[in-house]
C-alpha positions as CSV (number, residue, x, y, z in Angstrom):
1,X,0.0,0.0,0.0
2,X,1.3,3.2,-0.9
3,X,2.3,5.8,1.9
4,X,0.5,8.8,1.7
5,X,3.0,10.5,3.6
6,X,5.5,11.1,1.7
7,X,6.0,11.9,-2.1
8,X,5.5,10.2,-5.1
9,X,7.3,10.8,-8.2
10,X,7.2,10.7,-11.5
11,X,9.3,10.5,-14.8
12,X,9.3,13.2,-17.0
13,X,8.9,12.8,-21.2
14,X,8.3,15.1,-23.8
15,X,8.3,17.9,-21.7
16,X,5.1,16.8,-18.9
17,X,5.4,14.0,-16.0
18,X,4.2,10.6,-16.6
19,X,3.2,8.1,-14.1
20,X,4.1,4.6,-13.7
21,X,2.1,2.2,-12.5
22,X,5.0,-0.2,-10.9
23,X,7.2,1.8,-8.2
24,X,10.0,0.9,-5.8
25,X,11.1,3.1,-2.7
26,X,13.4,5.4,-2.5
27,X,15.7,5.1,1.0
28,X,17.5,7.6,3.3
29,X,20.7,5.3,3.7
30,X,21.2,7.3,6.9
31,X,18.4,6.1,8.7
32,X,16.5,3.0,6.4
33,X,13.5,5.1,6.2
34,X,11.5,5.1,2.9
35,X,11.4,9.2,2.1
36,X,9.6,8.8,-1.5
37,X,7.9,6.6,-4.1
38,X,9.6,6.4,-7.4
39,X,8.6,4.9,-10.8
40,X,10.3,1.4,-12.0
41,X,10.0,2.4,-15.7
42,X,9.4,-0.5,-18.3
43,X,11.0,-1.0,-21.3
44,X,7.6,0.6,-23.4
45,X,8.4,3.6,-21.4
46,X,11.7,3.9,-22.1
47,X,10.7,3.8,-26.0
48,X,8.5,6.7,-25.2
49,X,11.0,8.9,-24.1
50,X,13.0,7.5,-26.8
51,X,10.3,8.3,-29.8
52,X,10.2,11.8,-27.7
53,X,13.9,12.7,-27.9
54,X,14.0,11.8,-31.8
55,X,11.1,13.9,-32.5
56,X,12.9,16.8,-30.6
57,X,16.4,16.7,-31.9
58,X,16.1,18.0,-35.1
59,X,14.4,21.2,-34.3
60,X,16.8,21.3,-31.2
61,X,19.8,21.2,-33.9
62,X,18.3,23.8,-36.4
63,X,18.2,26.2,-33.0
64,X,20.9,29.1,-33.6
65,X,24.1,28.2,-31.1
66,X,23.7,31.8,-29.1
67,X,19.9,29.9,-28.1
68,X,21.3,26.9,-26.9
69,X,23.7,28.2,-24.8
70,X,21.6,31.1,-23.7
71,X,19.5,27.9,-22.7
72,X,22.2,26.4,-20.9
73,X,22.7,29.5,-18.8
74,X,19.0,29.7,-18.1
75,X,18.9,26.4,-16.5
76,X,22.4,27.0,-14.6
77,X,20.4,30.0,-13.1
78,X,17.7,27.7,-12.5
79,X,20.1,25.4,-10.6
80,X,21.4,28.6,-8.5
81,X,18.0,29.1,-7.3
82,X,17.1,26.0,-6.2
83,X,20.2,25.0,-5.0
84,X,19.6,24.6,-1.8
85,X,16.4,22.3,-2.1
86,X,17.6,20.4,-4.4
87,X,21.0,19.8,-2.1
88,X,19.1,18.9,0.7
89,X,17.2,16.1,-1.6
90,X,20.4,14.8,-2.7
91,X,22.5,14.5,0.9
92,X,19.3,13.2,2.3
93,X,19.4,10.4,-0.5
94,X,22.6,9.9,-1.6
95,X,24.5,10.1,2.3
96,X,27.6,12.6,2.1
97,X,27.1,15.7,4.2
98,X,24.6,18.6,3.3
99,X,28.1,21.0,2.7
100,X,29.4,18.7,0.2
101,X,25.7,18.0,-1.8
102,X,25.7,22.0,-2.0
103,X,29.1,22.0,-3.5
104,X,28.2,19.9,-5.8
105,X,25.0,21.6,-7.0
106,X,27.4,24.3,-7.7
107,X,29.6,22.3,-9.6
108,X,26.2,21.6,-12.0
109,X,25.6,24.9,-12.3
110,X,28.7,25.8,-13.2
111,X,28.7,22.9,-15.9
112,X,25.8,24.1,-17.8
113,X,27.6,27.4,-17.6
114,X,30.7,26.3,-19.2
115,X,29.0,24.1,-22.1
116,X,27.4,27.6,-23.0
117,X,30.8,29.3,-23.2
118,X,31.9,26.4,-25.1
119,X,29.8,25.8,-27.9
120,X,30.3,29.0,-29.1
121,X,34.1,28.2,-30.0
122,X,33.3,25.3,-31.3
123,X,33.9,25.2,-34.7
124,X,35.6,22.8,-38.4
125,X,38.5,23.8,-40.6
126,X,39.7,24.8,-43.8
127,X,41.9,22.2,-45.4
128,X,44.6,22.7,-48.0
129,X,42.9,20.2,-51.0
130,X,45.2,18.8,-53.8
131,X,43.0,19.9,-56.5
132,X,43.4,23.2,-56.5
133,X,39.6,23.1,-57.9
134,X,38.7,22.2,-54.3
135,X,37.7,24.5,-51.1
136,X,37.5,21.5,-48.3
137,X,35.5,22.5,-44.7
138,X,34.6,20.7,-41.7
139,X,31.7,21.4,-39.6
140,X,30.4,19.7,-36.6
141,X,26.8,18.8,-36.1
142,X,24.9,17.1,-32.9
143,X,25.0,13.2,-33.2
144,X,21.3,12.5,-32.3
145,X,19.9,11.0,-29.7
146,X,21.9,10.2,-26.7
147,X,21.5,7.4,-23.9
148,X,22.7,8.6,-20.5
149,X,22.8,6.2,-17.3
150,X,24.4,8.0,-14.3
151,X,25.6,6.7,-11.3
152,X,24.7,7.7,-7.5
153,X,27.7,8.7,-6.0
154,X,27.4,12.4,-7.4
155,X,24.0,12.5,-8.6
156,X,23.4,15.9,-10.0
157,X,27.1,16.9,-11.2
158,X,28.0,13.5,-13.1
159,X,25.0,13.8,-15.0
160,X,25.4,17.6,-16.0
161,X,28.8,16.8,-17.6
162,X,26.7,14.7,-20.0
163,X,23.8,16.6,-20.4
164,X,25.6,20.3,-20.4
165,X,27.2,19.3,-23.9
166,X,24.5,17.5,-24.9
167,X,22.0,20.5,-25.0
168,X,24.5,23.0,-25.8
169,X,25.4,20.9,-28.9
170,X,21.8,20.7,-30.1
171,X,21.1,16.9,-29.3
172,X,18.3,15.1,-27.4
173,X,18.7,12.9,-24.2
174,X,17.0,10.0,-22.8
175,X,18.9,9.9,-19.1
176,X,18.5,7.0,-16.6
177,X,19.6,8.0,-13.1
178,X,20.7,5.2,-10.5
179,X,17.6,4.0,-9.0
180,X,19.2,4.7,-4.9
181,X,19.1,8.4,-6.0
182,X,16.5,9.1,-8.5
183,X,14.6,11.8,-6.0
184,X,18.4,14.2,-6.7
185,X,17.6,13.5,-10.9
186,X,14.2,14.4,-10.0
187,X,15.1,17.9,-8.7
188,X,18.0,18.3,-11.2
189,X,15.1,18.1,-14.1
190,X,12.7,20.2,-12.4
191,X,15.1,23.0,-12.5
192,X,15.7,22.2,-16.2
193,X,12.3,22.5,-16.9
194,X,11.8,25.7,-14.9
195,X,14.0,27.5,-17.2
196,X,11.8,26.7,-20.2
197,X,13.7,23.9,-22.2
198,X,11.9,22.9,-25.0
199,X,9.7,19.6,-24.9
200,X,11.5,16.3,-25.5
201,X,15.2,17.7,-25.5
202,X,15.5,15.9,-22.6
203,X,13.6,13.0,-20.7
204,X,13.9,11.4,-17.4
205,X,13.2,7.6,-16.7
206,X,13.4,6.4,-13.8
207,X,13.6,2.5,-13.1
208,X,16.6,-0.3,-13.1
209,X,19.5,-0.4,-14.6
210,X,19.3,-3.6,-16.8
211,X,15.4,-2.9,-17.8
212,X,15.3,1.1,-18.5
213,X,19.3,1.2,-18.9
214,X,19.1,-1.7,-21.3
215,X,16.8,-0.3,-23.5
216,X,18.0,3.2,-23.7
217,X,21.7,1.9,-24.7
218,X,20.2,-0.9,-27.2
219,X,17.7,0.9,-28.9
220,X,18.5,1.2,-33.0
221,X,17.0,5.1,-32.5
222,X,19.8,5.9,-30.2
223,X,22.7,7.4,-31.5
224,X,25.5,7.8,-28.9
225,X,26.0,6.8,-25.3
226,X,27.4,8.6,-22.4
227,X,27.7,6.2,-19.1
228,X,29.5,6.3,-15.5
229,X,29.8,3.9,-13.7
230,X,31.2,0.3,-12.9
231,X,33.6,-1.5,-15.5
232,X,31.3,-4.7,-15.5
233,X,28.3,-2.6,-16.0
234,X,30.2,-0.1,-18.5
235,X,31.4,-4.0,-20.3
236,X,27.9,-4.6,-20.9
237,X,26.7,-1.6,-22.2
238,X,29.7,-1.4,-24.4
239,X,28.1,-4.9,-25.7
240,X,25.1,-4.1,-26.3
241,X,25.5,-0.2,-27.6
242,X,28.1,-2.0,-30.0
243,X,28.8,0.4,-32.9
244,X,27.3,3.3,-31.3
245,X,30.0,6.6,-29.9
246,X,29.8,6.2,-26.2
247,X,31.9,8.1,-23.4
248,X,32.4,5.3,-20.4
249,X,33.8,6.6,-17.3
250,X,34.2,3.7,-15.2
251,X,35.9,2.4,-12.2
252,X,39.7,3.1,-10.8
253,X,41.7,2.0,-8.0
254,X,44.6,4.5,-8.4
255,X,47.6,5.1,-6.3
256,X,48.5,7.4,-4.2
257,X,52.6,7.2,-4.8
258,X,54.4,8.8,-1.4
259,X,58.5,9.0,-1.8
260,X,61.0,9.3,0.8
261,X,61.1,13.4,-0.1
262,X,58.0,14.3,0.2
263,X,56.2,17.2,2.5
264,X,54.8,14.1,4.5
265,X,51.9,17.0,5.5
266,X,51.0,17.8,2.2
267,X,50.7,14.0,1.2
268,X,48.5,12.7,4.2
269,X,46.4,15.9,3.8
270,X,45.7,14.9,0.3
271,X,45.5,10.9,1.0
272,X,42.8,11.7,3.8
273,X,41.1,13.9,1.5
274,X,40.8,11.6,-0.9
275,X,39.8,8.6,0.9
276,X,37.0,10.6,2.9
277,X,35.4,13.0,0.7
278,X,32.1,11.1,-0.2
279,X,32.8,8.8,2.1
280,X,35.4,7.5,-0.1
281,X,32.5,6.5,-3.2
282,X,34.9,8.7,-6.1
283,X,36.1,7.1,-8.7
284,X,39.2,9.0,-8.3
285,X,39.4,8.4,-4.6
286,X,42.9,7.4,-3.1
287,X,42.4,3.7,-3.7
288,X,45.6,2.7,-2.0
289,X,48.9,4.3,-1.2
290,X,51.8,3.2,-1.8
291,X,54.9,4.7,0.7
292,X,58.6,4.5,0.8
293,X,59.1,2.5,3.6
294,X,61.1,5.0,5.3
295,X,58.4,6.9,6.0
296,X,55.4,4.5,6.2
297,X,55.4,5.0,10.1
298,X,55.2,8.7,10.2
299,X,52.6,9.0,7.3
300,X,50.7,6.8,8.8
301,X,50.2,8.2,12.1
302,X,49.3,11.7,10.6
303,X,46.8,9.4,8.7
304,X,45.5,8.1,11.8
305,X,45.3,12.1,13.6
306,X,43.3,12.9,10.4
307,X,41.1,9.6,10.4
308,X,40.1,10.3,14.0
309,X,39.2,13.8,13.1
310,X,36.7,12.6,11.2
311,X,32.7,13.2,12.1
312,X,30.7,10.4,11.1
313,X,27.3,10.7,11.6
314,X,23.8,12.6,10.0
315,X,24.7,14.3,6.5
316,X,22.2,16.9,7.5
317,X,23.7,17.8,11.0
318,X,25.8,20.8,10.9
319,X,29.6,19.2,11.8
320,X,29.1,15.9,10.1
321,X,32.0,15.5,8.1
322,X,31.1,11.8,6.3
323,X,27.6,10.4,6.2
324,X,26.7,6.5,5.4
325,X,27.6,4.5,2.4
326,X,24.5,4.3,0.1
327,X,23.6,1.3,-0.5
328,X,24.4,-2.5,1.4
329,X,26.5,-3.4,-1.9
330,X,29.1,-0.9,-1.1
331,X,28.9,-1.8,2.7
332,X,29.0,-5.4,1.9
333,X,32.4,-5.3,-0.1
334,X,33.9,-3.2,1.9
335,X,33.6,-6.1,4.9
336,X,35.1,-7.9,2.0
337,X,38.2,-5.9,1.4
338,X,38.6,-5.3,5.1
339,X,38.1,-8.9,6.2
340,X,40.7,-10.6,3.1
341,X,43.2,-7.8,4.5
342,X,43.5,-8.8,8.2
343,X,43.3,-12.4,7.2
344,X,46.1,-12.0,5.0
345,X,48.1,-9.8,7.9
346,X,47.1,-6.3,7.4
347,X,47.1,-4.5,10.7
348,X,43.7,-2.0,11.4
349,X,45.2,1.3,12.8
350,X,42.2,3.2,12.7
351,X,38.8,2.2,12.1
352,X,37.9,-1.1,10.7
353,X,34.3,-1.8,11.4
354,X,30.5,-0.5,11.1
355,X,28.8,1.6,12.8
356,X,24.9,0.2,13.1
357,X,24.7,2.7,16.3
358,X,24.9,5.8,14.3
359,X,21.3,4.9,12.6
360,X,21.5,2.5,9.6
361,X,23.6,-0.6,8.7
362,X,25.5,1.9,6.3
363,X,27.7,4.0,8.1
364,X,31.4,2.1,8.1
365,X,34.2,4.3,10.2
366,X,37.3,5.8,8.3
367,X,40.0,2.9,8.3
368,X,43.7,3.1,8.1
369,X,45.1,-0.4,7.3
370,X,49.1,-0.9,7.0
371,X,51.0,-4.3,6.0
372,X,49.2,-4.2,2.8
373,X,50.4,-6.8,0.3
374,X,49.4,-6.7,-3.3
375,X,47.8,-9.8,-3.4
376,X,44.9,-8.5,-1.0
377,X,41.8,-7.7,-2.9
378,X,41.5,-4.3,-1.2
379,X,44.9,-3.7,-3.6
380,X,43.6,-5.5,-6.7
381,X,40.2,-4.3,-6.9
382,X,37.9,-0.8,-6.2
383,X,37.0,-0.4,-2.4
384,X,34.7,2.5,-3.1
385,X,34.8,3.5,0.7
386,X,36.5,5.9,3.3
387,X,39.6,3.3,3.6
388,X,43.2,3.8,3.4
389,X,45.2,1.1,2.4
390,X,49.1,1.3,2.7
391,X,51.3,-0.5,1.0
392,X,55.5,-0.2,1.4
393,X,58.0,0.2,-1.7
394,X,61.7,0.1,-1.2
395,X,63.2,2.1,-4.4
396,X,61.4,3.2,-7.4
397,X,61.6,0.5,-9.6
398,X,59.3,-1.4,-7.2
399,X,57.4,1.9,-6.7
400,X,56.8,1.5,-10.4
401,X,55.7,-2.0,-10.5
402,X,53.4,-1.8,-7.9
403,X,51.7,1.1,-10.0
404,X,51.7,-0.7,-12.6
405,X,49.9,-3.9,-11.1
406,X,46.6,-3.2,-11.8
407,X,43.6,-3.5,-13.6
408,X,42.7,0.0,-13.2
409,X,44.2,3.2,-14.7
410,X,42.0,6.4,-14.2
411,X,43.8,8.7,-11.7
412,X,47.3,8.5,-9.8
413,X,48.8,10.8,-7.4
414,X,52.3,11.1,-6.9
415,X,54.4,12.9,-4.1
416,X,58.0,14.0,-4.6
417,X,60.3,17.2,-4.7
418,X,62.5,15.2,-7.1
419,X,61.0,16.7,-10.6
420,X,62.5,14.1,-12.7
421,X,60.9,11.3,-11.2
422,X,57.6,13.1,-11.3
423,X,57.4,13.2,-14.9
424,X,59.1,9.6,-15.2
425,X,56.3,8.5,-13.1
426,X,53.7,10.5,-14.6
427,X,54.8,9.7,-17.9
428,X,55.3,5.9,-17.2
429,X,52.3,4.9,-15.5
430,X,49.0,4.4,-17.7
431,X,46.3,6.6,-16.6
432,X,44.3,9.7,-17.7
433,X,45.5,11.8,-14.8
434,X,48.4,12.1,-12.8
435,X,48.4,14.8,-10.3
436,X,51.9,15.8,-8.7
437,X,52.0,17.0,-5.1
438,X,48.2,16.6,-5.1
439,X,45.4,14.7,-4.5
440,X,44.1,11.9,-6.7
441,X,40.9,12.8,-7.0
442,X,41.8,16.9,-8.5
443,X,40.3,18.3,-11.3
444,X,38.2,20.7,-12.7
445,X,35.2,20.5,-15.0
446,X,37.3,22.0,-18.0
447,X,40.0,19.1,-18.0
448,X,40.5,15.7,-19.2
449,X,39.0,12.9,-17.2
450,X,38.8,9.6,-18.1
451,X,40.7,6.3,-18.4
452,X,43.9,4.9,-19.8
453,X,43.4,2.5,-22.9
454,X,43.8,-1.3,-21.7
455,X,42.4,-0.5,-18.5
456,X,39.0,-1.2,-16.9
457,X,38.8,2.2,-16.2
458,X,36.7,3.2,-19.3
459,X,37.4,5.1,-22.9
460,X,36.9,8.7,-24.3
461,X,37.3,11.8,-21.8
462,X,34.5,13.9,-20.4
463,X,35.4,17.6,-19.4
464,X,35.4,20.8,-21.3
465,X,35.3,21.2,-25.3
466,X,36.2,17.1,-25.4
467,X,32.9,16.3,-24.0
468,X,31.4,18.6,-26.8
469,X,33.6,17.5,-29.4
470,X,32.6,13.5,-28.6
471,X,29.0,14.6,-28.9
472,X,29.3,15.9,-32.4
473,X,29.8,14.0,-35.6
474,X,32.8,16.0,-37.8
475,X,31.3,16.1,-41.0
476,X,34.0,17.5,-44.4
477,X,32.2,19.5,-47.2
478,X,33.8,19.9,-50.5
479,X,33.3,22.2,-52.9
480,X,34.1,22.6,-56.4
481,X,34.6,25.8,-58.0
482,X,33.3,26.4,-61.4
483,X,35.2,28.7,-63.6
């Protein structure tokens, strides 16, 4: 029986809100309430929103530049006034504190902001021809139709860096949201729609992931696919999109690479950082470190000072600094990882278990683990949670192949004053960022991010004029002159 008492949602398609008759509850992961009702989409509806984005897209494209991004502006304004509502919707579903769900409204905002500023540089060429009867251009033009399926663990800024270039380029969207935070995409397209998009540009269907997702990314009316997420999931949309463009961010598990020289400060600082923000559920996050072992014993006590500084509780309560996991998955493997290690002879400096007190099964305390060996799984694989592995190198050739064991290859941070070795490091190991003297998880929405090739960590980049460049097909015009 449905509960009157709190809200029911709806997708949205061709520009009004449809019902769906088959619903599944959305959860506050900090307290196992049900706070909403949300559709589980069928495959019928996701052809409707389909059919509704193809009709759309072709008067979207024929829509002067200076519109779309004047559109793009108006809904980042329409972000910046609903910003707080819709960050309190999104820490309330999603777990990490209130202060970080408004920074990342921001960070949406600012996305739609910069795919405006964007499209309006981006242009073809003249090329030199051979006959010199020949005037050769290139142009770019929006690809279509585009499937996007978005993860949970930022649930309004992930899917702007799709859906900014998408509009601003002139094509449609059918976007599937992760189901555990689908009331955050809910908010996210109500702001959209305040500031007037046109009907069918974009649609939201909510649902699961191998129903809704499925269809979006298989259907022959789709035309290119952005996707975040896991590598197995990101494997099998890769299957069955075959032949279509497609952006797939996926998973990593990069190091965090502390020498002998470096401000030991600086690098915990960043470590902790990275290994707490979002409780640790960033794909970027600082999967394991890997210290000289000169210095593992003093890094890892100022890693155990900043792990007990830590304030795990309520996302809403003013002071939390880490809310819950968000979902048992995440909770479950993360028993996993910790369990393998200490059976395997990892010692638990910090941290190390659940905390069921605090209000849910979900909330897991900042761990420091140290005796790390790379066969543990907490090496091999992605943790996804608020733990700091440690693992000891003695010289950098070891340093090196311990970076370079691994499946993974999306974001590496490495920690020396020696400037040589940072750019023989930087340049050795194979991932789309390394960040010197920084944090693994640094970037900014104009840059590169994305995955090495041969990794799991996923192919194409998002960020900036690449994002808008993938979304457009580059189409040469010749032209003969007649004398």
């Amino acid at each position: 029986m449905l509960n009157t008492d709190i809200e029911s949602f709806s997708n949205f398609i061709d520009g009004a809100w449809v019902a769906e008759d088959e619903r599944m509850d959305a959860i506050n992961p900090a307290s196992g309430q049900v706070i909403g009702n949300l559709p589980r989409s069928s495959r019928e509806t996701a052809r409707l929103a389909i059919a509704a984005a193809k009709k759309a897209q072709p008067g979207w494209a024929a829509t002067s530049v200076w519109k779309r991004a004047e559109m793009c502006v108006a809904i980042a304004a329409s972000i910046d006034r609903n910003r707080q509502k819709i960050a309190r919707t999104l820490s309330q579903e999603q777990g990490k504190p209130l202060s970080e769900a408004v920074g990342e409204v921001g960070k949406a905002a600012d996305g739609f902001r910069l795919a405006a500023e964007l499209v309006k540089q981006l242009g073809g060429e003249t090329l030199p021809a051979e006959d010199p009867s020949k005037l050769v251009i290139t142009i770019r033009q929006p690809r279509g139709v585009y499937a996007i399926v978005t993860p949970w663990n930022f649930p309004v800024n992930i899917p702007v860096e799709y859906l900014g270039p998408c509009v601003a380029t002139g094509n449609a969207a059918v976007w599937v949201p992760a189901p555990t935070t689908s009331m955050a995409a809910v908010e996210l397209m109500r702001a959209i729609e305040e500031a007037g998009l046109p009907r069918g540009v974009v649609n939201l269907v909510m649902g699961e992931g191998p129903v809704v997702g499925d269809e979006i990314v298989s259907h022959p009316d789709v035309n290119g696919i952005g996707f975040t997420g896991s590598p197995a999931t990101g494997q099998r949309i890769a299957e069955r999109g075959a032949g279509k463009p497609m952006m797939l961010e996926l998973g990593g598990n990069g190091p965090v690479i502390v020498f002998e020289d470096a401000d030991l400060d600086a690098a915990a600082s960043a470590v902790a950082g990275g290994a707490f923000y979002n409780a640790g559920q960033v794909c970027a996050a600082t999967g394991r470190v890997l210290a000289h072992r000169s210095i593992v014993e003093p890094l890892a006590k100022r890693l155990v000072e900043l792990t007990a500084a830590q304030i795990l509780g309520d996302p809403l309560q003013q002071g939390t600094t880490m809310g819950p996991l968000n979902n048992p998955k995440v909770v479950a493997k993360i028993h996993e990882h910790v369990d393998d290690a200490v059976a395997k002879g990892a010692t638990v400096l910090a941290g190390g278990k659940a905390r069921p007190d605090l209000g849910s099964d979900l909330f897991y305390e900042p761990t420091v683990l140290t005796g790390v060996t790379r066969d543990m799984r907490i090496n091999r694989e992605e943790t996804f949670g608020p733990i700091i592995p440690i693992l000891e190198f003695g010289d950098d050739e070891e340093a090196l192949d311990l970076a370079l064991d691994s499946e993974h290859g999306l974001s590496v941070g490495v920690f020396t004053e020696n400037l040589g070795r940072a750019l023989r490091f930087g340049e050795a190991i194979p991932a789309g960022i390394v960040n010197v003297n920084e944090s693994s998880t640094y970037w900014e929405l104009h840059l590169p991010f994305g995955g090495a090739p041969g990794t799991k960590s996923g192919i194409g980049r998002l960020g900036g004029r690449l994002t808008l460049e993938a979304m457009t097909e580059l189409k040469m015009i010749s032209i003969t002159r007649r004398r």
